[in-house]
C-alpha positions as CSV (number, residue, x, y, z in Angstrom):
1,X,72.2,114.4,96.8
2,X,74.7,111.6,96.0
3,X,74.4,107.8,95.7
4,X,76.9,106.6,98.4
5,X,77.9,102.9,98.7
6,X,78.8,102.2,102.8
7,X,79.6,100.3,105.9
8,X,75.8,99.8,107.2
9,X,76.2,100.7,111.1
10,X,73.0,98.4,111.8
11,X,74.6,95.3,110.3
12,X,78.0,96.1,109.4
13,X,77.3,94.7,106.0
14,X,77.5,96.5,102.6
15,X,75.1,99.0,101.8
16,X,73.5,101.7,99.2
17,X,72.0,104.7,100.3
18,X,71.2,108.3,99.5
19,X,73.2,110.5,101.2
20,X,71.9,114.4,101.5
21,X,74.8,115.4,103.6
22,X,73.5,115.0,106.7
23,X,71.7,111.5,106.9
24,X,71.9,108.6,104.3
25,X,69.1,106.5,103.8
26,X,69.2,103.2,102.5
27,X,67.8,102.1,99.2
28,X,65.5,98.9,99.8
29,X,66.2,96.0,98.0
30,X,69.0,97.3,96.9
31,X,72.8,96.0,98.0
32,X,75.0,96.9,95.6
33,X,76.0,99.6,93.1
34,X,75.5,96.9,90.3
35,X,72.4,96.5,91.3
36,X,71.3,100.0,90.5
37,X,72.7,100.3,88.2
38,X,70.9,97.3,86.0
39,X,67.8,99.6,85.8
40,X,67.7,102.2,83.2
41,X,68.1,106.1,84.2
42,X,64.6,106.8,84.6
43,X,64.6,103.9,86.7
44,X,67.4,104.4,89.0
45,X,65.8,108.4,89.5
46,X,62.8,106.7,90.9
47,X,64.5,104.0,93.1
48,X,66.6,107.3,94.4
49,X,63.4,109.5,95.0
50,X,61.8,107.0,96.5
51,X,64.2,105.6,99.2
52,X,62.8,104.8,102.2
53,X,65.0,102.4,104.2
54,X,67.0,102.8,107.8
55,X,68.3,106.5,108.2
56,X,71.8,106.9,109.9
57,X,73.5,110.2,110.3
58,X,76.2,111.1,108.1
59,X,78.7,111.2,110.7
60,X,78.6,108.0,111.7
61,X,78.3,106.6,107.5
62,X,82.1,104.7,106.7
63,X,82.1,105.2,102.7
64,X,83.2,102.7,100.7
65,X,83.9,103.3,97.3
66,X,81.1,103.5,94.7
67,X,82.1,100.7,92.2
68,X,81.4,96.6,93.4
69,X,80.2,93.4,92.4
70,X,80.9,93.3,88.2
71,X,81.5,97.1,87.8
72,X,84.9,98.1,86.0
73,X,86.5,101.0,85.9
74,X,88.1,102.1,82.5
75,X,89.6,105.5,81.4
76,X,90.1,107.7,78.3
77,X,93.4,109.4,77.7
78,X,94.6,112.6,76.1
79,X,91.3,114.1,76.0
80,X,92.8,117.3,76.9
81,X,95.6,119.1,75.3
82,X,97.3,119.3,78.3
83,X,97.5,116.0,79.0
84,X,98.6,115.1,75.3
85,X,101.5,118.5,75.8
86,X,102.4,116.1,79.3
87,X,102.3,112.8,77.4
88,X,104.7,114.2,74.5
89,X,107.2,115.5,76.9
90,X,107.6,112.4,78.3
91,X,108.0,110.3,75.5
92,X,111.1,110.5,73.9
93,X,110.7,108.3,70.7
94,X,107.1,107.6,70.6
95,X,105.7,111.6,70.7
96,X,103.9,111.4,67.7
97,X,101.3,108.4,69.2
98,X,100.2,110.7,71.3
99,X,99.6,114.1,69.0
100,X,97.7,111.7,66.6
101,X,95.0,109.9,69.3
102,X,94.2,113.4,70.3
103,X,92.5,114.5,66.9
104,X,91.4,110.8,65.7
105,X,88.1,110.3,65.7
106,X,88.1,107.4,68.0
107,X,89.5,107.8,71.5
108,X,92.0,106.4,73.5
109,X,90.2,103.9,75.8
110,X,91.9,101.5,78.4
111,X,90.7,99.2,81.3
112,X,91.6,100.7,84.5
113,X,90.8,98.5,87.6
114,X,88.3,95.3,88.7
115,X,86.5,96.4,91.2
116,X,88.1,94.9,94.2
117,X,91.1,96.7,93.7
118,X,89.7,100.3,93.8
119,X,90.2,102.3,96.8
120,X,87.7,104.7,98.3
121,X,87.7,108.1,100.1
122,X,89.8,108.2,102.8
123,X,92.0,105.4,101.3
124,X,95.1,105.1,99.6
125,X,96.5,105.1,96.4
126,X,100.3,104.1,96.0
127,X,103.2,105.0,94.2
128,X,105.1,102.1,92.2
129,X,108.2,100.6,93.5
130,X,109.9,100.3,90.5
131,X,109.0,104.0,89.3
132,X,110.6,107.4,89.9
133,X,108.0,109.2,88.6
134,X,104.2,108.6,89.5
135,X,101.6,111.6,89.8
136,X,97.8,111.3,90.6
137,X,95.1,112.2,87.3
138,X,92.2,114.1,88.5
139,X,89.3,113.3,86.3
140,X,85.8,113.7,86.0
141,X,84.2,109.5,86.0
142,X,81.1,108.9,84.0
143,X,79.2,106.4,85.8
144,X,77.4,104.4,83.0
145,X,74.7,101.6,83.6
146,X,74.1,98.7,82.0
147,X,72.5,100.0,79.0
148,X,75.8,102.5,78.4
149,X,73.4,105.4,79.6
150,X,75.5,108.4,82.2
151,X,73.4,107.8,85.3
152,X,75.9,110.0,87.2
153,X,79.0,111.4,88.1
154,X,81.7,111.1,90.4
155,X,85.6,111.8,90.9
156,X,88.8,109.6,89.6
157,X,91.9,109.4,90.1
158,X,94.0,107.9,87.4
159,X,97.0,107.4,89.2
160,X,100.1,106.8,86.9
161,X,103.8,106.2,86.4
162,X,105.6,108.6,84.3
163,X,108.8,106.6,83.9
164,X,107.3,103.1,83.0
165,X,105.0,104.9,80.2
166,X,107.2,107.4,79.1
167,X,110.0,104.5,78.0
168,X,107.6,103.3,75.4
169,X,103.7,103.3,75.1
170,X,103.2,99.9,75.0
171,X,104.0,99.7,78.4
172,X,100.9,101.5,79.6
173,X,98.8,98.9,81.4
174,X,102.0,98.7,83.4
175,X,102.3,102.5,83.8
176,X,98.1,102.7,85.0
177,X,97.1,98.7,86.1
178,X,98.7,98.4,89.6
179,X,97.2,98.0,93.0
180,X,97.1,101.8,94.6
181,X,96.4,103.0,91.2
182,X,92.7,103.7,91.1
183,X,90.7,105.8,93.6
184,X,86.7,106.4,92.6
185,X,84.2,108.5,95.1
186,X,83.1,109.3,97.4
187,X,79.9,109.1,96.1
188,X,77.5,109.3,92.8
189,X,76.2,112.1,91.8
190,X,73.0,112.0,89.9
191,X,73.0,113.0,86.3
192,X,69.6,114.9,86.4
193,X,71.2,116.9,89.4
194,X,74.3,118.3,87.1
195,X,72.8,121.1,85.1
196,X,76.3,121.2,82.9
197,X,78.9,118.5,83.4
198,X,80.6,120.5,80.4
199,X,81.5,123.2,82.9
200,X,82.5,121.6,86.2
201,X,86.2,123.1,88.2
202,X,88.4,120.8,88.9
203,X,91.3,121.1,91.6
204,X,93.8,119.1,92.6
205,X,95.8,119.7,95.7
206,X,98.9,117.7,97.1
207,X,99.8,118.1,100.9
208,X,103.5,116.5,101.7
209,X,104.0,117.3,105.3
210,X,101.1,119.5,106.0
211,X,102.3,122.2,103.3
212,X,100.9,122.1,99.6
213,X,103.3,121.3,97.5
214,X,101.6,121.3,94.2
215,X,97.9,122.5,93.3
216,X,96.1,123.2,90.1
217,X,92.8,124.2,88.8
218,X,91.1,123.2,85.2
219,X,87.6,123.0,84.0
220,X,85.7,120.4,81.9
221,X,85.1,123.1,79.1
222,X,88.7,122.0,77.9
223,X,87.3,118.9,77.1
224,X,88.6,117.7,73.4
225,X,85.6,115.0,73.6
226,X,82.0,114.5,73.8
227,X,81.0,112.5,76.9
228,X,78.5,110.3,75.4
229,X,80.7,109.7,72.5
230,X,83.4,108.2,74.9
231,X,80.9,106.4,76.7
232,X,79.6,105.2,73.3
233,X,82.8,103.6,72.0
234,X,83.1,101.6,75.7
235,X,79.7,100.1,75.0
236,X,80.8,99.7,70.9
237,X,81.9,95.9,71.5
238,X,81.4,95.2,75.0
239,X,79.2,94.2,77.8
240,X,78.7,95.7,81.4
241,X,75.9,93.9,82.8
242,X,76.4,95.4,86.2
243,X,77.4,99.0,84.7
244,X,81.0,100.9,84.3
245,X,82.8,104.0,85.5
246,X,84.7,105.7,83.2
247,X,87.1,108.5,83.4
248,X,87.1,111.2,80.8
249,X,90.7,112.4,81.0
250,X,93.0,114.7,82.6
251,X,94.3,118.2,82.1
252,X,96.0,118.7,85.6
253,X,99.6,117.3,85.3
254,X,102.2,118.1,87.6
255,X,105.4,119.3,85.9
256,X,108.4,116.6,85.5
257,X,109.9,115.6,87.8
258,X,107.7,116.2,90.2
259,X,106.4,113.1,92.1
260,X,104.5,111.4,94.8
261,X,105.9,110.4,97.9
262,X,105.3,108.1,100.4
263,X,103.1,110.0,103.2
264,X,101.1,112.3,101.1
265,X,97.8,114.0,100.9
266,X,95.8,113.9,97.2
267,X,92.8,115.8,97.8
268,X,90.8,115.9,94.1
269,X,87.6,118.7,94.0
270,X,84.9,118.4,90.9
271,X,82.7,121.1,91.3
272,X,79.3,119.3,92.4
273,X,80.4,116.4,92.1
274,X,82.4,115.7,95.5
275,X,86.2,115.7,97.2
276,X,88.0,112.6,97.2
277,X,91.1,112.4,99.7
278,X,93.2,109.5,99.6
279,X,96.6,109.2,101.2
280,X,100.1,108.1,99.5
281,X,102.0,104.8,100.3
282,X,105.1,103.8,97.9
283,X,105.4,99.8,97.0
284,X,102.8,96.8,96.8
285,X,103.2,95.9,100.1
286,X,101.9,98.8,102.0
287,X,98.9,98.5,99.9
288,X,98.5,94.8,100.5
C-alpha cells in the first residue's frame, strides 16, 4: 500500500488516495498531503485503513508528487562514508569540513525545496547551466508529520552540482537549491508496513540513449545515522505544521567526471518503498 497524492480523473482536481497497485481510493475529507499529515501516526493508519472514497484504476491514476500545501523538503548530508569519500574528492581546500560533519554528533541538515518546485514521477529534474558537473543522489526520504513522528517513507533525489560545491562549501544552497533539483515519490509508504527501513536496497540506474550508462547498488545498513535522530534535530528549533520530508543521505555517487546530460533517464529503486523515474533537461528554461 502507498499513500499517493494525484490528478483525480472525476474532477481533475488534486487528490489523496491509497493506492494498492491496482486501484487507488480516495481518502475522504482529505485533499492534501498536509492534511494527513496534521494527524498523528496512529491517526493517519486509521484514516488510511479506513478509506472509502471514489475508486479509479491505477492505470488511469496521473501521480503527482507526494509533498504540497506547507510541506518542505530538507536533506542530511554525508551520512554515509561514501558520500563524505565523494565530497572530499571534490573539495580541494575545504576537505576536512566534510571528514569532521561525518563523526559530529549533530548532522549536516539543509533545506532542500518549497513544495511547488518539486517534481514528481515521470517528471524531470535538470542539470545547471552554469555547471559541468551535476549527478542525481538517491536517498531514502523520511516523511515526518507535524509532530516530527516518521509516518512513512518514500524515494529522493537530491540532485546536485559537483562543480559549484566542490569550489567552496559555502556555496552549497547554490550547488542543491535550483529548480530541477528535487524529485520526491511516487508515493508514501506507510511506516507500519516497513518491517526494517535499516535494511532497504537501493539502486540507481542512468539510461543516456537507451543504454545504461552508470548503475549502482547500496543498502541503508551503511547508514552512519539514526533516523529518528536526524528527524529529531529538524524538529529541534523548527515548525512544520503541515509536515516535512527529509532525505537521509546518499551513498551512490557517480565517479568524477561523470555527469548528467540533457535527455537522460534517472530511474531510483528503494526496496519497498517505490521507483521514481524522472527524465534529464540541462538549463532553467527547459524546466520553466
Amino acid at each position: 500500500m502507498r499513500i499517493v497524492r494525484f490528478t483525480s480523473p472525476l474532477t481533475g482536481a488534486d487528490a489523496v488516495g491509497i493506492d494498492d497497485g491496482e486501484q487507488v481510493v480516495e481518502l475522504p475529507g482529505i485533499t492534501t498531503v498536509g492534511e494527513l499529515l496534521r494527524h498523528p501516526s496512529t491517526g493517519i493508519r486509521e484514516l488510511c485503513g479506513g478509506a472509502d472514497g471514489p475508486r479509479h484504476a491505477a492505470a488511469d491514476v496521473r501521480l503527482l508528487p507526494p509533498v504540497d500545501g506547507r510541506m518542505e523538503v530538507w536533506a542530511a548530508g554525508v551520512t554515509y562514508r561514501r558520500s563524505r569519500e565523494a565530497r572530499v574528492v571534490e573539495s580541494e581546500r575545504a576537505a576536512d569540513v566534510y571528514e569532521l560533519v561525518y563523526d559530529a554528533e549533530r548532522p549536516e541538515l539543509f533545506f532542500k525545496s518549497a513544495a511547488w518546485k518539486v517534481s514528481g514521477h515521470g517528471g524531470r529534474i535538470a542539470a545547471r547551466d552554469d555547471s559541468e558537473i551535476d549527478v542525481p543522489e538517491p536517498e531514502l526520504g523520511l516523511v515526518l508529520n507535524a509532530a516530527g513522528e516518521i509516518a512513512g517513507y518514500t524515494v529522493v533525489d537530491d540532485v546536485s552540482s559537483r562543480t559549484i560545491e566542490g569550489v567552496n562549501p559555502l556555496y552549497l544552497p547554490q550547488a542543491k537549491i535550483y529548480l530541477g533539483a528535487c524529485a520526491v515519490g511516487p508515493g508514501i509508504r506507510p511506516a507500519w508496513e516497513v518491517a526494517d527501513p535499516y535494511a532497504l536496497d537501493i539502486t540507481l540506474t542512468i539510461a543516456r540513449g537507451g543504454e545504461t550508462v552508470w548503475d549502482g547498488k547500496a543498502n541503508t545498513s551503511q547508514l552512519n545515522r539514526r533516523l529518528d535522530d536526524l528527524a529529531s534535530y529538524l524538529y529541534r528549533a523548527d515548525v512544520f505544521p503541515d509536515g516535512a520530508v527529509l532525505a537521509t543521505g546518499t551513498c551512490l555517487v557517480p565517479d568524477l567526471p561523470f555527469t548528467l546530460q540533457d535527455g537522460d533517464t534517472v530511474s531510483i529503486t528503494i526496496s519497498d518503498v517505490g521507483t521514481l523515474t524522472t527524465g534529464v533537461v540541462r538549463g532553467l528554461d527547459a524546466m520553466r
